[in-house]
N, C-alpha and C positions, 0 to 999 in steps of 0.2 A: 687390594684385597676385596674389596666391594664389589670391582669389576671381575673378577673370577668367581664370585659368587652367581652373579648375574649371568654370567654365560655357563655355568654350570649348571643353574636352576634352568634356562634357555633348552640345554641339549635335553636333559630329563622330560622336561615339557614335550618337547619336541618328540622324544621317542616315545612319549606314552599316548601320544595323539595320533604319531604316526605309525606308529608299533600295530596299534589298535585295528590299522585298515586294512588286514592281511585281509585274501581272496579267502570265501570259507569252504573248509576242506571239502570234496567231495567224497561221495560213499565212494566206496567201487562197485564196478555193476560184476554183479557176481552171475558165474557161466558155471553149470552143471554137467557134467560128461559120465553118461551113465553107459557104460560095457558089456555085453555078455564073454566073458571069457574062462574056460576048462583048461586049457593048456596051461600047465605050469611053468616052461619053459618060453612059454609069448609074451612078448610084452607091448598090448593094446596101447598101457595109457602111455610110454614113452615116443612109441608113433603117434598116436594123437596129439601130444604136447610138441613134438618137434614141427610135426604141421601145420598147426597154430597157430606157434610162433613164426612160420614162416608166411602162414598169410598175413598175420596180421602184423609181420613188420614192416612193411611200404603204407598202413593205413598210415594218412598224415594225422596227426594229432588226435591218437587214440586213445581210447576213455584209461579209468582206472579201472582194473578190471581183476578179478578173483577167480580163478580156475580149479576148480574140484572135480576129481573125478572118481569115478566110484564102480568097479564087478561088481555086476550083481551074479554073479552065479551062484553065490552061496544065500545071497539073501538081496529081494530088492524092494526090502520096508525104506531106504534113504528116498529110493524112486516115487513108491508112493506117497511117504510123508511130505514130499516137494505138490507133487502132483495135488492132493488134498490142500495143500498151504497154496496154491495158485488157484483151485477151483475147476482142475480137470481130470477127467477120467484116464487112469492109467491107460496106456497104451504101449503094451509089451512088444514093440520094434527093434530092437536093439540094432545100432546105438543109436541112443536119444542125448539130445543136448539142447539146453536152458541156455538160449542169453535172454537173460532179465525174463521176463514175464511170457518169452515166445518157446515155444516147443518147437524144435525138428528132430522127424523121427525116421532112421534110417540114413546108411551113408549118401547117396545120390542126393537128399534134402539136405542135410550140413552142409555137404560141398558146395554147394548151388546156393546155401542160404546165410550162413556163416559171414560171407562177407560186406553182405549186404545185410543184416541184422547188424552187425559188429559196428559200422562205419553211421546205420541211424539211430543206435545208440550214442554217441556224441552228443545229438541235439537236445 
């Protein structure tokens, strides 16, 4: 009985020492996707998001990452309020997109910038 006490008290130990040394979580880097779209009938951010994910499924070991995205055709206070919370001047390009702290604005910039933003995000 002694001896099961002892390897009982053992495993507890053990898992509260080593329980302890999880990897600590990371944020996600969150990516902002801001639209100009009138058409009722288009659907910008479902093309955006399938693109995405398709560039950024061959990144090897790609970060955790949060993808919002937001028309502003009826209102583009979410755009500024970013803009103000980073410390830069609106710049009504549409579309513009946030990974992490960097601005690209317009499609030809994302496309070109997206994946190399995306991948020095990791480090």
């Amino acid at each position: 009985m002694k001896n099961l006490l002892t390897v009982l008290l053992i495993i507890v130990f053990s898992l509260t020492v080593f329980g302890s040394c999880k990897k600590p979580s990371q944020k996600p880097l969150e990516i902002h996707y801001f639209y100009m779209q009138a058409c009722a009938s288009c659907d910008d951010e479902r093309e955006f998001r399938e693109w995405f994910a398709e560039l950024v499924r061959d990144v090897e070991d790609p970060p955790v990452y949060t993808l919002l995205t937001t028309n502003v055709f009826q209102s583009d206070t979410p755009y500024s309020d970013l803009c103000a919370e980073k410390g830069l001047e609106p710049v009504r390009n549409w579309p513009v997109l946030f990974i992490g702290d960097t601005a690209l604005y317009g499609q030809s910039a994302i496309e070109e910038g997206t994946l190399r933003l995306f991948g020095e995000s990791r480090e």
